[in-house]
N, CA and C of each residue as an Amber inpcrd file, in Angstrom:
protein
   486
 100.7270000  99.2180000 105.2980000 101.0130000  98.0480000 104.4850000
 102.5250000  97.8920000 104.3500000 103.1400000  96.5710000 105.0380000
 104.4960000  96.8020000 104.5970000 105.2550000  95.6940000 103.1070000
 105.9870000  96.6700000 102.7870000 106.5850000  96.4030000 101.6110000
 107.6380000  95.2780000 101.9490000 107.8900000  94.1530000 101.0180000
 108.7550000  93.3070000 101.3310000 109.7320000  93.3970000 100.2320000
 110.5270000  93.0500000 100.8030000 112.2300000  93.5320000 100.2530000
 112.7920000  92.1770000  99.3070000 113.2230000  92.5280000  98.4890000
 113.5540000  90.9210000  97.9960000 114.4390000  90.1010000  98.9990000
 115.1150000  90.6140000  99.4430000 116.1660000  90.1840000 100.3520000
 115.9500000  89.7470000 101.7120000 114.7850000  90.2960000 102.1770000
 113.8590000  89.2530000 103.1260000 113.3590000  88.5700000 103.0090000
 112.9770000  87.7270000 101.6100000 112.1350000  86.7900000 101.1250000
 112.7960000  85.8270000 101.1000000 112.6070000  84.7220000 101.7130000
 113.4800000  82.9470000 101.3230000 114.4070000  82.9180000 102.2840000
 114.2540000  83.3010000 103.1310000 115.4800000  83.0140000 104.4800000
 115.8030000  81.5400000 104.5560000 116.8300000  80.7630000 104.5140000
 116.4610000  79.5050000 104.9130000 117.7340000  78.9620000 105.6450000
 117.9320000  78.2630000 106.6510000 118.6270000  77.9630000 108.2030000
 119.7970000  77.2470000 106.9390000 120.8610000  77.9350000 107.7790000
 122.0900000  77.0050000 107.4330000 121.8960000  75.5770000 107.3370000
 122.6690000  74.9960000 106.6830000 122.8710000  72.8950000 107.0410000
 124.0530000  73.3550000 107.9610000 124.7260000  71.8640000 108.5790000
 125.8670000  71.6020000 109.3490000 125.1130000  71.5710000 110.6370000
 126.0230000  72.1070000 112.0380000 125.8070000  71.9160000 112.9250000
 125.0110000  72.4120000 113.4360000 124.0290000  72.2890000 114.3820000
 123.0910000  73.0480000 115.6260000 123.6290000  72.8130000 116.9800000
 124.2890000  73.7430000 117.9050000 124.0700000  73.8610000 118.6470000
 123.2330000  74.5320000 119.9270000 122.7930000  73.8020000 120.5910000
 121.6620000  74.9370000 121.5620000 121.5000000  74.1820000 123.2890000
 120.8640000  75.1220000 124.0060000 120.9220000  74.8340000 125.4910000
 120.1940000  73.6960000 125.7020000 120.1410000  72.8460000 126.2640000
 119.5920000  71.5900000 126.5170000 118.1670000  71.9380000 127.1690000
 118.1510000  73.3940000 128.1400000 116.9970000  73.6230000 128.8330000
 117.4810000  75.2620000 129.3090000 116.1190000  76.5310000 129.4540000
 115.9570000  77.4140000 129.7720000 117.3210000  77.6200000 131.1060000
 118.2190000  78.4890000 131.1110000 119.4780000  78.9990000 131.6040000
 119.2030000  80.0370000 131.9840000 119.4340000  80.4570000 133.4990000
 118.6950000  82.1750000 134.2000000 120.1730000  82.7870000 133.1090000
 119.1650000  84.3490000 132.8590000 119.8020000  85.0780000 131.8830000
 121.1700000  85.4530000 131.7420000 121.7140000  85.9550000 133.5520000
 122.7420000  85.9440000 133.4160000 124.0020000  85.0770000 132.8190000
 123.6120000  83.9510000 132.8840000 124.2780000  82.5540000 132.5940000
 123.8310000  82.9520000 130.9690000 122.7660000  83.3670000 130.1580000
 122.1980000  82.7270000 128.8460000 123.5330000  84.3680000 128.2740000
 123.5560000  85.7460000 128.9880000 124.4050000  87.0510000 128.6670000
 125.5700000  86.5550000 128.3450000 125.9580000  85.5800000 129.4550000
 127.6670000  84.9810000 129.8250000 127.9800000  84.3370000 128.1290000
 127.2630000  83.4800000 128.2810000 127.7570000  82.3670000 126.9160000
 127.0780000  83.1590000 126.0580000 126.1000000  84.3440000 125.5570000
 126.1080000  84.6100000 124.0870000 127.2460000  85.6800000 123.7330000
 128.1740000  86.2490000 124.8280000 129.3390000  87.3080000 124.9240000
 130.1910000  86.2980000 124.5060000 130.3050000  85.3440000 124.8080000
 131.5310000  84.2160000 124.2130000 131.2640000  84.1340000 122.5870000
 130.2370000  83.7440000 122.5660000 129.7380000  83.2610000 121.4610000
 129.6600000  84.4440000 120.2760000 129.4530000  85.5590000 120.8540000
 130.0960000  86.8490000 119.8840000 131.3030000  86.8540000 119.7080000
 132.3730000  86.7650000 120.5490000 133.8240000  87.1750000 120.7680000
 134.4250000  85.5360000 119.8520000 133.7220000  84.8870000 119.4310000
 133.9820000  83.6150000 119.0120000 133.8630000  84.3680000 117.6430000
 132.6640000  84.5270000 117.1640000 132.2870000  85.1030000 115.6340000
 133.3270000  86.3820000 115.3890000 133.3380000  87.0530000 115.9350000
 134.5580000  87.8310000 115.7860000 135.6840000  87.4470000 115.4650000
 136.4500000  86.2420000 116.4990000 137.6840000  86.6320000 116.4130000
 138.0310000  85.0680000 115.1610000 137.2520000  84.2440000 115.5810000
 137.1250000  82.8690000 114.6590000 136.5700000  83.1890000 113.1490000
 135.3600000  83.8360000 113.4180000 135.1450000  83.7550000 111.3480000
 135.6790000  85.1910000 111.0590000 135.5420000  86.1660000 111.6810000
 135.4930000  87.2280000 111.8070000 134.9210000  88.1270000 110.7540000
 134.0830000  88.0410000 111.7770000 132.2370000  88.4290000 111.3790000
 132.5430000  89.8050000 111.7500000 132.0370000  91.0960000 110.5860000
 131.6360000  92.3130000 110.9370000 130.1310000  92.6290000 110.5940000
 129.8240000  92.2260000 109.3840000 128.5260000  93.0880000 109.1590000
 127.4400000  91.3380000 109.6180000 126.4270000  92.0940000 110.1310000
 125.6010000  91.0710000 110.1700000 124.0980000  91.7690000 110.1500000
 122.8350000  90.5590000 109.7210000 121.6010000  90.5530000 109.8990000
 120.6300000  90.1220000 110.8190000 120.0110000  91.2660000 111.4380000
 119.0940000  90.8540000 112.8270000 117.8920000  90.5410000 111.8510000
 117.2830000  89.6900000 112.7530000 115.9630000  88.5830000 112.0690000
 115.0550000  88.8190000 113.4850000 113.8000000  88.9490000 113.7010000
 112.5730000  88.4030000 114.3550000 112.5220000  86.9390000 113.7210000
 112.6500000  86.2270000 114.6170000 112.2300000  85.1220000 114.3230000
 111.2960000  83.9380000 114.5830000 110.3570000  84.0150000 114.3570000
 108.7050000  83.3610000 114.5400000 108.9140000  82.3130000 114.5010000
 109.4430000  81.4740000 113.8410000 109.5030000  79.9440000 113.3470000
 109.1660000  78.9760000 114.3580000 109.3760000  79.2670000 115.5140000
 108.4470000  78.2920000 116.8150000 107.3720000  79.0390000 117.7220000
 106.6980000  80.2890000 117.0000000 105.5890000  80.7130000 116.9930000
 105.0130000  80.2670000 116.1660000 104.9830000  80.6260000 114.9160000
 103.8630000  80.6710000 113.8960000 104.0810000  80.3910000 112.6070000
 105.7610000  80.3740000 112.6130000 106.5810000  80.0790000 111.0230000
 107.1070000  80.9090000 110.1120000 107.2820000  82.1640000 110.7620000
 107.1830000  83.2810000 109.9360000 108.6500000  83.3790000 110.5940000
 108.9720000  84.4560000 109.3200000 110.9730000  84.8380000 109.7050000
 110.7770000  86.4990000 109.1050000 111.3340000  87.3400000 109.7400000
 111.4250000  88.7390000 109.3390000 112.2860000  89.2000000 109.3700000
 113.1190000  89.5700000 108.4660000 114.2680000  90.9610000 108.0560000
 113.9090000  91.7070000 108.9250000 115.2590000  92.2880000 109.9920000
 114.5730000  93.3250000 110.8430000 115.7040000  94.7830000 110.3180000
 116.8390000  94.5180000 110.3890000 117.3970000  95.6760000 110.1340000
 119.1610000  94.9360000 110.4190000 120.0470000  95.6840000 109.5130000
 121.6360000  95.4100000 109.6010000 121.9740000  95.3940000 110.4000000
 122.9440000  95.1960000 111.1100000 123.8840000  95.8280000 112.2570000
 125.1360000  95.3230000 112.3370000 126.1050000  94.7750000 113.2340000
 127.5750000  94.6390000 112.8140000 127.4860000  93.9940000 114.6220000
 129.0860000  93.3740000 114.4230000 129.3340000  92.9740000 115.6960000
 128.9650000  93.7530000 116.8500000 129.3280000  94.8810000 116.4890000
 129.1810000  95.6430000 118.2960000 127.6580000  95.6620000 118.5590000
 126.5670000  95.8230000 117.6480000 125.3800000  95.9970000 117.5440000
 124.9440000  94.0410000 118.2420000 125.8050000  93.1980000 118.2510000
 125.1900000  92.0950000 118.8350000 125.4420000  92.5390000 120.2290000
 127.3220000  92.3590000 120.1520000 127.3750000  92.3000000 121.7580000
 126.6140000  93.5440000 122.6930000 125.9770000  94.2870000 121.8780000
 125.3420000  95.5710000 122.6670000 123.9780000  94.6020000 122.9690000
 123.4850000  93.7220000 121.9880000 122.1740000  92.9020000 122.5230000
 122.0020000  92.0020000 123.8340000 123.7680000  91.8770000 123.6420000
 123.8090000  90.2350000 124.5170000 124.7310000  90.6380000 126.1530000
 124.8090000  92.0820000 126.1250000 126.1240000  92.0690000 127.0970000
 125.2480000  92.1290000 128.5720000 124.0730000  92.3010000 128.7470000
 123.8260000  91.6360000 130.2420000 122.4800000  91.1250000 129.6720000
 121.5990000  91.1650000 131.2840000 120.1790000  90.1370000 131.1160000
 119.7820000  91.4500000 130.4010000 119.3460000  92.8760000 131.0260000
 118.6490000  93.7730000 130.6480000 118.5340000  93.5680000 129.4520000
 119.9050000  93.6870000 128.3240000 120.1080000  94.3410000 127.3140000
 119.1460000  93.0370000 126.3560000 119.3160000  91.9530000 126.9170000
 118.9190000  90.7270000 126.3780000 117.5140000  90.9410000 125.9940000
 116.9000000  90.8580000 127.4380000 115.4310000  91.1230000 127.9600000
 114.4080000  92.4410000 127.0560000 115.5150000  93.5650000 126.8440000
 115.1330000  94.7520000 125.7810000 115.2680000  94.4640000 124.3790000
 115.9950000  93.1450000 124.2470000 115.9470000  92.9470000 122.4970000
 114.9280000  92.3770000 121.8700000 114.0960000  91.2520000 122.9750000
 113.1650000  90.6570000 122.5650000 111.7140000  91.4130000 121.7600000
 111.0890000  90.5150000 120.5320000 110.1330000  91.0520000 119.9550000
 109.2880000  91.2860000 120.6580000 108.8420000  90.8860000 121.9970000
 107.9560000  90.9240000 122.2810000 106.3940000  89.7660000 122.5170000
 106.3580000  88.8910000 121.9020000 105.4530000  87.2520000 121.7620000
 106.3630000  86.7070000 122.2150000 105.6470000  85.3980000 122.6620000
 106.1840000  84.0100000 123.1010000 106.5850000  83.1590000 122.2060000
 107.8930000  82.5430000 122.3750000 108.6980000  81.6590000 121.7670000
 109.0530000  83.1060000 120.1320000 109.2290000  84.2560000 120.1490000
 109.6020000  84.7340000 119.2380000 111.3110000  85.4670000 119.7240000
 112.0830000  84.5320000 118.7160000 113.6550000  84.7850000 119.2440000
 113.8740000  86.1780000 118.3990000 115.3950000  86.1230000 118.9090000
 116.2020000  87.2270000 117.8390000 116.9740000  85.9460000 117.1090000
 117.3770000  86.5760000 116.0640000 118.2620000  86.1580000 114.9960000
 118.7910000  86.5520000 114.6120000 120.4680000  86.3800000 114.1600000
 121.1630000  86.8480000 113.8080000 122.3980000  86.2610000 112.8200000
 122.7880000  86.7040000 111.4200000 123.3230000  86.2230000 110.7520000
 124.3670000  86.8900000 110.0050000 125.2080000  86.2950000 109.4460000
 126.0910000  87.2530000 108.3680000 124.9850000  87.3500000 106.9300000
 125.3540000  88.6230000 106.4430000 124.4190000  88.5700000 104.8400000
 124.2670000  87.3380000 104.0910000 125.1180000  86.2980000 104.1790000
 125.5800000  84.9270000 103.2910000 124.3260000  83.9080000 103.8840000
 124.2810000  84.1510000 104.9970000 123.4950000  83.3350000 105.7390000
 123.9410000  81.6420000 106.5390000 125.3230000  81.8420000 106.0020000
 126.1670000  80.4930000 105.8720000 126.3430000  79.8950000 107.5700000
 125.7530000  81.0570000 108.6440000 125.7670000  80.2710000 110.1270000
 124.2670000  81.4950000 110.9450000 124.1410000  80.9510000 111.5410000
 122.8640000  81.0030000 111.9420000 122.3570000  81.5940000 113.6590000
 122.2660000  82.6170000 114.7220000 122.4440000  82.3340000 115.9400000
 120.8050000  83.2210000 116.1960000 120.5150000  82.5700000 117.3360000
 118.8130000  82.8180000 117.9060000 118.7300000  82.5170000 118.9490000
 118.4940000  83.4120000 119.6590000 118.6990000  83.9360000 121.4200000
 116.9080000  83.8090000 121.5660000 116.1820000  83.5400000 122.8020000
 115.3320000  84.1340000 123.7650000 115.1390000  84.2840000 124.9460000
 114.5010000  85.3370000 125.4850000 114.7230000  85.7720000 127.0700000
 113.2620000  85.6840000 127.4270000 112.6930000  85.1830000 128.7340000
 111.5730000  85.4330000 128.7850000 111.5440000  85.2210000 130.4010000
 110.4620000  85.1490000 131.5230000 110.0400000  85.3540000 132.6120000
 109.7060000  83.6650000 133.0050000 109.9170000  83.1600000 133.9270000
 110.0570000  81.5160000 133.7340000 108.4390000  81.3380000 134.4470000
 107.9340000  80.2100000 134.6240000 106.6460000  80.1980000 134.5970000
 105.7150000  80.7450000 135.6490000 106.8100000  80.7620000 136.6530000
 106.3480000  81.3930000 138.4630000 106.2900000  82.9800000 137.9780000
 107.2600000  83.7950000 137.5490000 107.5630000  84.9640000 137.0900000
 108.4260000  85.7260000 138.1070000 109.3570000  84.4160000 138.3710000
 110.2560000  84.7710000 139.1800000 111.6500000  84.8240000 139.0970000
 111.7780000  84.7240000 138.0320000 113.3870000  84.7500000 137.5540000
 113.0360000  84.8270000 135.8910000 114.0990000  85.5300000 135.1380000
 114.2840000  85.6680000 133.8500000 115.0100000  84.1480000 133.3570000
 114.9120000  84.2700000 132.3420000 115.7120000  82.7160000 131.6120000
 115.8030000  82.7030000 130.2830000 116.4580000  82.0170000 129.5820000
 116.4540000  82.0700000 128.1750000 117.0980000  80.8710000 127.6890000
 117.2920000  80.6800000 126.4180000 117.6430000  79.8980000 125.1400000
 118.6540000  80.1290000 124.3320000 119.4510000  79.4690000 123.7160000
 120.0240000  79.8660000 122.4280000 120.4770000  78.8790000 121.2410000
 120.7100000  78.8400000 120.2680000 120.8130000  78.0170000 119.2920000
 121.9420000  78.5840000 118.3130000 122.6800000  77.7010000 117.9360000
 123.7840000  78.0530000 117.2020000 123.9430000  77.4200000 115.9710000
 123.8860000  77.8330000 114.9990000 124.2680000  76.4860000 113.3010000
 125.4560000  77.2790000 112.7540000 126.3220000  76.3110000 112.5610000
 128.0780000  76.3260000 111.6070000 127.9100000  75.3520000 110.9790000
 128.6210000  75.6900000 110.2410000 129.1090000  74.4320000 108.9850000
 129.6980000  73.6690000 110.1500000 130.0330000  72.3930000 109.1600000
 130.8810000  71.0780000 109.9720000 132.2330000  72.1400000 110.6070000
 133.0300000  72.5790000 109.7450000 134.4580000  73.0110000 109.6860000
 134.5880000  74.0730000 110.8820000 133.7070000  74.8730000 111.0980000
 133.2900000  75.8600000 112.1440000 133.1680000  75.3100000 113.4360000
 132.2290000  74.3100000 113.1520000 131.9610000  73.6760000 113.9500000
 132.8520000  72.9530000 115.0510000 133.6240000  72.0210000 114.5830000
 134.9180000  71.8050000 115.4150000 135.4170000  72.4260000 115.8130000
 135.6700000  73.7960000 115.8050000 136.5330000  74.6640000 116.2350000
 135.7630000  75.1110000 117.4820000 134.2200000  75.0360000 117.1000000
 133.6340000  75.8090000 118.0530000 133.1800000  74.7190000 119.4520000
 133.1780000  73.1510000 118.7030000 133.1350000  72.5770000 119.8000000
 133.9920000  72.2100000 120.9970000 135.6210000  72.2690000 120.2150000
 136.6430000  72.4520000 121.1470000 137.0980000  73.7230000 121.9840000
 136.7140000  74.5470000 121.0580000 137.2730000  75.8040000 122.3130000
 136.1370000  76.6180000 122.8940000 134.7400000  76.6260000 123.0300000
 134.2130000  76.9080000 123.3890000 133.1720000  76.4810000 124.0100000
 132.8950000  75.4610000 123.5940000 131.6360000  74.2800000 124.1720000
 131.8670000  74.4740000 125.6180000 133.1600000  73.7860000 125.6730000
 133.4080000  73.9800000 127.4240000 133.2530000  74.6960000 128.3450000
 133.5730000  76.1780000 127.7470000 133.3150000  77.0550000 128.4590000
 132.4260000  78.1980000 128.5200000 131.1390000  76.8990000 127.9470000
 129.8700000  78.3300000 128.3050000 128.9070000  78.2540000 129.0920000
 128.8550000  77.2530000 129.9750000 128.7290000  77.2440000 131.0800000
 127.3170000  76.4160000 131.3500000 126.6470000  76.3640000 130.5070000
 125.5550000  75.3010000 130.5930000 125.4140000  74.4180000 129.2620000
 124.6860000  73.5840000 130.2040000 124.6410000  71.7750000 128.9560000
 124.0480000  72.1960000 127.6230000 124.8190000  71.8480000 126.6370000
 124.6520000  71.9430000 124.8220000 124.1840000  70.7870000 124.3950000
 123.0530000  70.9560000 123.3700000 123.0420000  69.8210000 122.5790000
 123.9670000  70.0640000 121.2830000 124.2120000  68.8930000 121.2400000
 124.6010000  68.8460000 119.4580000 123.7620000  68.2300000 118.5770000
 123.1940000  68.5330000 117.4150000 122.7100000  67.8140000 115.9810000
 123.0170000  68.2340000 114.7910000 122.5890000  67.4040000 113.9540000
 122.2420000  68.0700000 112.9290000 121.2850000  68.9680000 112.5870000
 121.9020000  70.3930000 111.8360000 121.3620000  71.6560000 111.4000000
 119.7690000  71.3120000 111.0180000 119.5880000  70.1000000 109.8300000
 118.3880000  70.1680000 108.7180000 117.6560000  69.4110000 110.0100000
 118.2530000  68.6870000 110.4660000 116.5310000  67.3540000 111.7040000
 116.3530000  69.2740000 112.7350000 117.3500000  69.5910000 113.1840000
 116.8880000  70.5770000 114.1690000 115.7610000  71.7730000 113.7370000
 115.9550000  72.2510000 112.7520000 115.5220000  72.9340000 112.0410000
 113.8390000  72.0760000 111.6500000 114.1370000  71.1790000 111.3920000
 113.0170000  70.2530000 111.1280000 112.1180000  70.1700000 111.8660000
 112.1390000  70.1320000 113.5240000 111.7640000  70.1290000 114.5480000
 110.8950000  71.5270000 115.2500000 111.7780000  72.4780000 114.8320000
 111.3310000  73.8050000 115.2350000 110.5630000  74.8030000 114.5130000
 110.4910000  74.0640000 113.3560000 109.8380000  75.7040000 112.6000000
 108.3550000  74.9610000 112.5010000 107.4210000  75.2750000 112.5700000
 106.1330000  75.1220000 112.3250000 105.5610000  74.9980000 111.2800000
């Protein structure tokens, strides 16, 4: 029987921006841009402690506290396909998540086997405030190597959780 923590209870998605891949990106390409996208949280908000999440919400709706970890503990998730491919929960459409304790920005990776089962591929999704946001659309948008959407945080969010 597991015990729930107060602090896993009421998760709820940043407002401001969403960014995410327009369509499934072979992994190496999905490793490339979430190593940016760490080295961004680092050196831009500069993010040390953070919270890994299972995140169900376009499975079944469910969000789970998984355990602390800190920057190096991402880029150790994200630094090739393998490491990617070994983070996953395990179900379909169930991402990782990852946040600062505040909860104030939002990031959710998945890796999975594409429908032939012939190449790996994945996803990712990004939410900042507005202010973050600009920063992140000018110096990094460009260079992560596959097509981004932009929206708003609350319609995206709206869309995906079940």
């Amino acid at each position: 029987m597991a015990i729930i923590k107060p602090e896993d209870q009421g998760f709820q998605p940043p407002g401001g921006v969403n960014f995410s891949t327009e369509e499934f990106v072979p992994l190496n390409k999905l490793s490339n841009a979430l190593c940016k996208i760490a080295a961004f949280l680092q050196n831009d908000i500069h993010v040390t402690q953070l919270v890994r999440f299972d995140d169900w919400w376009q499975h079944d709706g469910l969000h789970f506290r998984k355990a602390a970890c800190d920057i190096h503990g991402l880029f150790a998730l994200v630094q090739t396909p393998r490491s990617l491919l070994l983070s996953m929960p395990g179900d379909e459409l169930v991402y990782v998540g990852i946040a600062p304790p505040d909860s104030s920005w939002y990031l959710r990776f998945y890796a999975c086997w594409d429908d032939l089962d012939s190449e790996l591929i994945g996803v990712f999704d990004l939410t900042l405030s507005v202010s973050i946001a600009d920063r992140f659309r000018s110096s990094l948008v460009p260079e992560i190597g596959c097509k981004i959407r932009e929206q708003d945080a609350a319609e995206y969010f709206k869309k995906i959780i079940l």
